[in-house]
N, C-alpha and C positions, 0 to 999 in steps of 0.2 A: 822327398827329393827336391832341392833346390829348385834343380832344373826347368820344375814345373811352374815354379812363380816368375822364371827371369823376362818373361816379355809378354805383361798381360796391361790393363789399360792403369794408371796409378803407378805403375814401375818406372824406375829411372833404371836405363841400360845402361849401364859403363864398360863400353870395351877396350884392351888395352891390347896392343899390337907395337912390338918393339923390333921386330923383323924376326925370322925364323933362327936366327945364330944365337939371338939371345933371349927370346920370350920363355920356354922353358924356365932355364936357369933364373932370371928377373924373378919368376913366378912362385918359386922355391924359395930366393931370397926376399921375397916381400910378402911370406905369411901374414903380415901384421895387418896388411889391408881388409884379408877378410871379415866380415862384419856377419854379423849372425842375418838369415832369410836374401844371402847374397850367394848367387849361384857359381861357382868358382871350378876349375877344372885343370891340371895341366898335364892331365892324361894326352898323351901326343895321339892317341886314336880319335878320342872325342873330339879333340878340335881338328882334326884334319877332316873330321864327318861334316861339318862347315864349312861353307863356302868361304874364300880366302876374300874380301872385299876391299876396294880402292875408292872411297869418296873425293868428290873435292867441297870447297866450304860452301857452294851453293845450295847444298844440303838445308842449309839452314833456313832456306826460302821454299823450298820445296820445289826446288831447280835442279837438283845434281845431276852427276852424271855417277853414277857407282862400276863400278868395273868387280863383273864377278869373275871368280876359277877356282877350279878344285885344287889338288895334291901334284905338287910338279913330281910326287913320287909313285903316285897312282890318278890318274885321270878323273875312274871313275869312284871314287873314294865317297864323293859328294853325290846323294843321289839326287833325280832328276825331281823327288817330293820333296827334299831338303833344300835345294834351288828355289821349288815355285811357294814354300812355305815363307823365306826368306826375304823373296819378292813381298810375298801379300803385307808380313811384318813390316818390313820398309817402303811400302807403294809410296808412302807421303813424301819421301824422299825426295824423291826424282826418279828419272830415267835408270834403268842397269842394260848394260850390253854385257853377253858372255863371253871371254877372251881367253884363251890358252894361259894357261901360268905360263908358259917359258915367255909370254906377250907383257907380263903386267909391268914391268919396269917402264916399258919404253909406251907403252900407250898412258901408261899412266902419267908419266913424263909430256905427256898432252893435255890428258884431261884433268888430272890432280894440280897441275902447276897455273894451267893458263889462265884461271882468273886473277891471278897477282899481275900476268900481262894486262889483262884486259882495265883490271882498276888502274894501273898507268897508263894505260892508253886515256880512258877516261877522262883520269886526272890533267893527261896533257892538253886533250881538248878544250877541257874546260878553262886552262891557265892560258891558254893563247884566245880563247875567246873572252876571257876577263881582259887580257892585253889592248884587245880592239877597245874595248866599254864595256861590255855584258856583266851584269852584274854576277856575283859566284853562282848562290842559290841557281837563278835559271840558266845560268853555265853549264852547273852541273848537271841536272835537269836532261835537258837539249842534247848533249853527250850521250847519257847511261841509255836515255827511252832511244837515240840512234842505231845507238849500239843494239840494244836487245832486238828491234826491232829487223836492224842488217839478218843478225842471227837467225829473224824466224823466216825470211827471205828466205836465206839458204838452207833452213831443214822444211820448209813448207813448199818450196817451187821445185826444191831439186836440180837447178839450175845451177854450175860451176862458179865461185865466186866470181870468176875473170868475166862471165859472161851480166854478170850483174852490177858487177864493178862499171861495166863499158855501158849499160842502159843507163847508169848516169850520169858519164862525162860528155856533153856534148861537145861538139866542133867549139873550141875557141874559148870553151866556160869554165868559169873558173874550178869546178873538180877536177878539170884535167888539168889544172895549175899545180890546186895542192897536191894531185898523186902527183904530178913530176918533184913536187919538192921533195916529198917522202922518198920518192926511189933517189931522188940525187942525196941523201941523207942515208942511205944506206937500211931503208926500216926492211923490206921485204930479208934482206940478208941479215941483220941483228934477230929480226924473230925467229929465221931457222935455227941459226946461233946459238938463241935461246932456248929450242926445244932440246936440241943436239947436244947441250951443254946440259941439262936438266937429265 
């Protein structure tokens, strides 16, 4: 049984997910991919026995966020040992939150998209701080550790971003400059835009 070598330590896992209208059929028309000690399936039972999963590319750091759900045609389709097996296999991953399938479009449309926001945010920083002098290298730098760091702010205090945003703009200083530039530039409403559009 294949099944038994597909995710043991020396294996490379290749999963392919083309969305549910077409993964079947795809899988049927591309016999040719299968390679002999390659665990393959397009039995629609077995894979619905699997958790449906949502990464985004911070995966690749050992940062993600994975978004689990079972069967939007049975709930409980996925059991709750196929879930925590899942987890253990990918802990290196990152983080997983369990979310309703009828949820995953639209939270994924969060968590799957926003790092392409976040690497232009980034990037914008860092090209208005080369603007001033700063050279790119520590541009860039100055930027990304900001950023990651905003983030652990707000999953480590628990604190509302608005409220953490205002412990840094004092009376008259220049953060409360550049948010006012930002909101007279329309950013807070381009990023709803953004997720909303996504």
């Amino acid at each position: 049984d294949n099944s038994q070598k597909a995710v043991m330590p020396g294996v490379t896992v290749a999963s392919l997910a083309l969305g549910s209208r077409r993964l079947y059929d795809y899988m049927d028309y591309r016999k040719d991919l299968v390679m002999k000690d390659v665990a393959w399936t397009n039995d629609p039972f077995r894979i619905r026995q699997n958790p449906r999963v949502m990464p985004n590319t911070p995966v690749l750091v050992g940062q993600g966020m994975l978004l689990l759900a079972s069967s939007a045609q049975d709930p409980g389709e996925v059991s709750e040992e196929r879930f925590a097996e899942f987890q253990r296999m990918f802990a290196a991953a990152g983080d997983f939150e369990r979310i309703p399938e009828s949820a995953m479009d639209i939270t994924g449309g969060v968590s799957g998209c926003t790092p392409a926001y976040v690497y232009l945010f980034i990037e914008a920083l860092a090209d208005g701080a080369v603007q001033t002098g700063v050279p790119r290298a520590l541009a860039m730098r100055l930027a990304a550790k900001a950023v990651l760091g905003s983030a652990a702010m707000v999953l480590e205090t628990g604190k509302p971003p608005g409220a953490l945003k205002d412990a840094v703009c004092s009376p008259g200083g220049a953060t409360i400059q550049g948010v006012r530039a930002l909101e007279a530039g329309g950013f807070r409403s381009a990023v709803m835009e953004a997720v909303i559009a996504a």
